[in-house]
N, C-alpha and C positions, 0 to 999 in steps of 0.2 A: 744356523747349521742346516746344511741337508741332507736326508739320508736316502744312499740309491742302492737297488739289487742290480743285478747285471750278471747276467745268464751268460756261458760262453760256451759254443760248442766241443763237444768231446773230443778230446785230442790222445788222452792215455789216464789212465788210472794216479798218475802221478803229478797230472798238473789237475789243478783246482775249475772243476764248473762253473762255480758259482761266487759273487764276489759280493761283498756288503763293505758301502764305504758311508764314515761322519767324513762329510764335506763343508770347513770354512769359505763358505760363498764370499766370507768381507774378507778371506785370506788368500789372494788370488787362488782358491778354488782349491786348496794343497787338503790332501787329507787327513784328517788328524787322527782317526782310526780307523782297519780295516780287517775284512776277516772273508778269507779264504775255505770256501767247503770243494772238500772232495769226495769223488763219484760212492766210498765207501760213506758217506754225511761224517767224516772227522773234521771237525771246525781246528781252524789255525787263527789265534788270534791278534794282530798287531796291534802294539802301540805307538812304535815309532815307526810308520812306513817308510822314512826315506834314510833310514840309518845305513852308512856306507854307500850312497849312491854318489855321483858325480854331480847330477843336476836332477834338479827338483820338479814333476812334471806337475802341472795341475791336473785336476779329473776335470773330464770333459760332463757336460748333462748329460739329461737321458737322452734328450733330440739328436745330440750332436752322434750320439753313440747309437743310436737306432736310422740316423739317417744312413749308416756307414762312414763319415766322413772321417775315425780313427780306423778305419778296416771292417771288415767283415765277421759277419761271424757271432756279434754283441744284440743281445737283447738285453732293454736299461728299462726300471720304473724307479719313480721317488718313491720311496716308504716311509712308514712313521718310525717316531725316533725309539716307538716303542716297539716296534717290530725288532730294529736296529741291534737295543739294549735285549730283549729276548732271544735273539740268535748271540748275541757277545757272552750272554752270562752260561751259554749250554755247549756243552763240550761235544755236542753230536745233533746236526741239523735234523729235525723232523720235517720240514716241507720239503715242496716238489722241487727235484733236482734239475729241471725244465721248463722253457719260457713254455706260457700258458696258449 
């Protein structure tokens, strides 16, 4: 597995800044859980991300998402899996709502 943060610019109070994904790297890349913080730190947390979707996208790495090559706008690091699990198990993010 790998676990990425990914910082997104501010758009509205209503769509999420901030995004924490478990990435199966042997499962073409798809993510098995992730979790959504917004500008107020309310964690939203998934476990099926791709329920009701059409098609299945993989996550992109950190490179590919800080190079710009999905758009603009993305700041991506890897994190630990235990950073991962400490933002999943808390219902309200304590850290910085902004790339460093």
């Amino acid at each position: 597995m790998e676990y990425l943060r990914v910082f997104m610019e501010y758009e509205s109070d209503d769509m999420p800044v901030l995004y924490f994904y478990e990435v199966d790297v042997e499962e073409e890349r798809l993510a098995c859980r992730a979790i959504e913080i917004f500008v107020n730190r309310q964690a939203t947390c998934m476990e099926d991300l791709y329920h009701d979707v059409t098609e299945m996208v993989p996550i992109p790495t950190a490179k590919e998402l800080n190079k710009g090559l999905w758009g603009s706008g993305f700041s991506a690091s890897v994190i630990s899996k235990e950073e991962f699990e400490r933002v999943w198990n808390s219902p309200v993010y304590q850290g910085t709502l902004t790339a460093e």
